[in-house]
N, C-alpha and C positions, 0 to 999 in steps of 0.2 A: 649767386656768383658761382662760377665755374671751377670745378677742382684741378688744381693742376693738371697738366698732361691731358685736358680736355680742351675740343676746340680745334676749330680750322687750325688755329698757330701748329700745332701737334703735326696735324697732318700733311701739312705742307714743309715745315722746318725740323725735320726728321733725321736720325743718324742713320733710318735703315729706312727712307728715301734715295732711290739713288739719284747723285747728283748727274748725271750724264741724261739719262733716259725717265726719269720720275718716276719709276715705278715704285712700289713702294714692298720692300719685302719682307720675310717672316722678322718676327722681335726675335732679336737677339742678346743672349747671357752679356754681361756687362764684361765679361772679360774675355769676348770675341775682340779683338783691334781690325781684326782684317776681314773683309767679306767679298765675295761677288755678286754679281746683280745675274740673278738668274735670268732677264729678259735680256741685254744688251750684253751682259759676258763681262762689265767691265768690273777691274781688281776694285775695291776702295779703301782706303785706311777708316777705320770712322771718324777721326778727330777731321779729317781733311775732308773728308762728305759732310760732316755737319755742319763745317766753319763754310764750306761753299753754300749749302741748301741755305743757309742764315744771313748770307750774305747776300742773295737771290731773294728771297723773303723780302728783308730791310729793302731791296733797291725794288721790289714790286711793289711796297708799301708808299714807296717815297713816289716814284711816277705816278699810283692811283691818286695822291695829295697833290701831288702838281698839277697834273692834269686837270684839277678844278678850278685852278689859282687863272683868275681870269688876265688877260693880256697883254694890260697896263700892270697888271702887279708882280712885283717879282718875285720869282719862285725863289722858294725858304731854302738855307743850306743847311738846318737840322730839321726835324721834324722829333718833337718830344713823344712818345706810346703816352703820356697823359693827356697830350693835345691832340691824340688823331682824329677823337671822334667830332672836335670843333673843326678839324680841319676839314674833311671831306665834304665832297659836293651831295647837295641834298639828292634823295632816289626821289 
């Protein structure tokens, strides 16, 4: 099993991801609140880039589970993190 803070989830649902442009920038001290995105310029608060990047996560999570749900079935309005891996389309 994986240690926290390890894993795609990390890298993609990040506070120091920027939500604008995804780059993804240096870690920052826990009690930085405000940063810029060295590639795109733009300001971010962290609580509001993280609550966006996780929000963006969950809704890329939810279309790759849909997207398998074949045509006559109707697509799920939650999808449980214990049930993803039953959900997804086989590779």
């Amino acid at each position: 099993m994986e240690e926290p803070g390890e894993g795609q989830a990390e890298d993609r649902a990040a506070t120091r991801r920027c939500s604008a442009c995804h780059t993804k920038g240096a870690k920052l001290d826990i009690s930085v609140r405000e940063w810029t995105c060295t590639e795109c310029h733009a300001v971010h608060d962290r609580d509001v880039n993280a609550a966006v990047n996780l929000r963006d996560e969950g809704m890329r999570l939810y279309w790759m589970v849909a997207a398998g749900v074949p045509p006559e079935k109707k697509k799920p309005t939650v999808i449980k993190a214990s049930e993803l891996k039953e959900c997804l389309p086989a590779t």
